[in-house]
C-alpha positions as CSV (number, residue, x, y, z in Angstrom):
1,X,94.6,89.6,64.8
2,X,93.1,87.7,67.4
3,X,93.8,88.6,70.7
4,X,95.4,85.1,72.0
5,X,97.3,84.9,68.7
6,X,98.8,88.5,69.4
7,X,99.4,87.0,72.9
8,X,101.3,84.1,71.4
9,X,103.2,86.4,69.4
10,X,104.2,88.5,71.9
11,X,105.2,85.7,74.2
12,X,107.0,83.6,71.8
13,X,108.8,87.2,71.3
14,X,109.7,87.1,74.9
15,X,111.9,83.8,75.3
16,X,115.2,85.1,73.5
17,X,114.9,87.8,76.6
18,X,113.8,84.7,79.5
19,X,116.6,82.9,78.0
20,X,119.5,85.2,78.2
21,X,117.7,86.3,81.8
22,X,118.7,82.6,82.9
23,X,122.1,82.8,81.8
24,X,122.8,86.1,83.0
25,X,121.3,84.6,86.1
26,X,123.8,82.1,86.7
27,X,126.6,84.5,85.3
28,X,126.2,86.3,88.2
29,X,125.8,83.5,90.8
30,X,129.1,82.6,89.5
31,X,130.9,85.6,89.7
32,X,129.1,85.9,93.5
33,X,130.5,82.6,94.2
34,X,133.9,83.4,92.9
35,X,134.1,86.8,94.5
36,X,133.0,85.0,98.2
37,X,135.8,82.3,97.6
38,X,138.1,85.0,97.4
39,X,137.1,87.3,99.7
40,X,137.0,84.0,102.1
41,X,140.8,82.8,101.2
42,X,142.4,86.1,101.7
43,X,140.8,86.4,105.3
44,X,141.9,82.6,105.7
45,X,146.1,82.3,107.0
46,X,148.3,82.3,103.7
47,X,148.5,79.3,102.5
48,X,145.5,77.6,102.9
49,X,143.4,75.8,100.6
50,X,140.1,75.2,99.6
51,X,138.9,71.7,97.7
52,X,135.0,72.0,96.3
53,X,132.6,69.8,96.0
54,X,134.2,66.6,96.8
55,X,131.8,63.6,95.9
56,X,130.6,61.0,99.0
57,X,127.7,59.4,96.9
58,X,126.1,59.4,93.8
59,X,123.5,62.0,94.7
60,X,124.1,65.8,93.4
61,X,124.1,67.1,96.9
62,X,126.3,64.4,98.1
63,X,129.6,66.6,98.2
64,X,131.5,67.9,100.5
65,X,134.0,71.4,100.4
66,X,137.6,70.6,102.2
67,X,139.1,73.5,104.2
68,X,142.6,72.7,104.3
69,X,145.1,75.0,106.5
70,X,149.0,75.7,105.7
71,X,150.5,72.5,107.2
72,X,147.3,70.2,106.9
73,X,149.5,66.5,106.9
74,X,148.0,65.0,110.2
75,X,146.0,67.6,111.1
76,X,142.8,67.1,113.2
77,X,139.2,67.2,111.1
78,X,136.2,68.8,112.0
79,X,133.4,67.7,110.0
80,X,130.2,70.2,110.1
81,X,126.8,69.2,108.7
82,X,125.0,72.4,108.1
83,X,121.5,73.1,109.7
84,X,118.2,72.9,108.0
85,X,116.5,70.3,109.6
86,X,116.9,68.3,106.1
87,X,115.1,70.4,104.3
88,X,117.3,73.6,103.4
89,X,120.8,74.8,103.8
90,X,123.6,74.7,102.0
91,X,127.5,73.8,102.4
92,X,128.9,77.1,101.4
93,X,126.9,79.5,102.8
94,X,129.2,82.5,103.9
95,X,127.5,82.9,106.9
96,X,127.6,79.3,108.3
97,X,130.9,78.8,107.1
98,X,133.1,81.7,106.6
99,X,134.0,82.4,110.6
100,X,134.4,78.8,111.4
101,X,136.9,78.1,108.4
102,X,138.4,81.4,109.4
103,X,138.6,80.1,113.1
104,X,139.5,76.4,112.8
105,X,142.3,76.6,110.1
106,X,143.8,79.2,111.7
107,X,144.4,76.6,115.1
108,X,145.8,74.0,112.2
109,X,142.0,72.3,112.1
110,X,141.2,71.0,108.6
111,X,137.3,71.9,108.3
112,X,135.4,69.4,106.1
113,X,131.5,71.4,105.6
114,X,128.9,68.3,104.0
115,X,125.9,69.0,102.0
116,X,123.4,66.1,101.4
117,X,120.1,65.0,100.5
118,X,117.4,66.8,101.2
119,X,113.7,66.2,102.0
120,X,111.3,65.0,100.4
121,X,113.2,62.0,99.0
122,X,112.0,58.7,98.8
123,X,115.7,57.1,99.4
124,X,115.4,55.1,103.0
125,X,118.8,56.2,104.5
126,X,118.6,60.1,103.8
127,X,119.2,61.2,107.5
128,X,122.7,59.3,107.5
129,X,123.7,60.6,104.0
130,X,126.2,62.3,105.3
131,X,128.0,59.8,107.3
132,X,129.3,57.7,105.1
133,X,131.5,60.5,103.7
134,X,133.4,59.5,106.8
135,X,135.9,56.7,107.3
136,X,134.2,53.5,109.2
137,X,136.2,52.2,111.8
């Protein structure tokens, strides 16, 4: 057999194995995600809530994670836009948000943590992405 059939072979062999990787992959992201959430809400007072991945725009990354304490009616908001210089970060990350949320709701803050649009995009507008999740006045 020719050596880059037996390559082929072997590498079309291989993607049942790359496939299943992937899902197993995002299998566990999930359950790392899940497991944060609920290590984050049982450090959080009783009572609170979190709503994920609320949408401000059409954009994937345009979504927003509401940190609601106990007795949130008329409750002041804090809105935090995580660091990255537009180019990384994320809205979750435990260690960005997990002492602020724990901080905040517990002085009867809601805690509203933005994700947005990244660089490189070629939409004019990216920097303010994440102000028009907020009310104009």
């Amino acid at each position: 057999m020719p050596r880059s059939l037996a390559l082929l072979v072997a590498a079309l062999l291989c993607l049942p194995q790359l496939s299943a990787a992937s899902t197993l992959r995002e299998k566990l992201q999930e359950r790392r995600e899940t497991r944060s959430e609920q290590r984050l809400l049982s450090e959080l007072p009783a009572g609170s809530r979190i709503l994920r991945d609320q949408a401000y725009g059409t954009h994937p990354r345009q979504r927003f994670d509401v940190y609601l304490p106990p007795a949130a009616q008329a409750a002041p908001i804090l809105f935090m836009v995580h660091g990255g210089g537009w180019y990384t970060g994320d809205k979750a990350r435990d260690a960005v948000i997990e002492n602020k949320a724990r901080h905040w709701l517990s002085q009867g803050y809601i805690l509203v943590s933005s994700n947005y649009r990244l660089l490189p995009l070629p939409i004019p507008g990216w920097a303010l992405s994440p102000w028009t999740a907020l009310p104009s006045t």
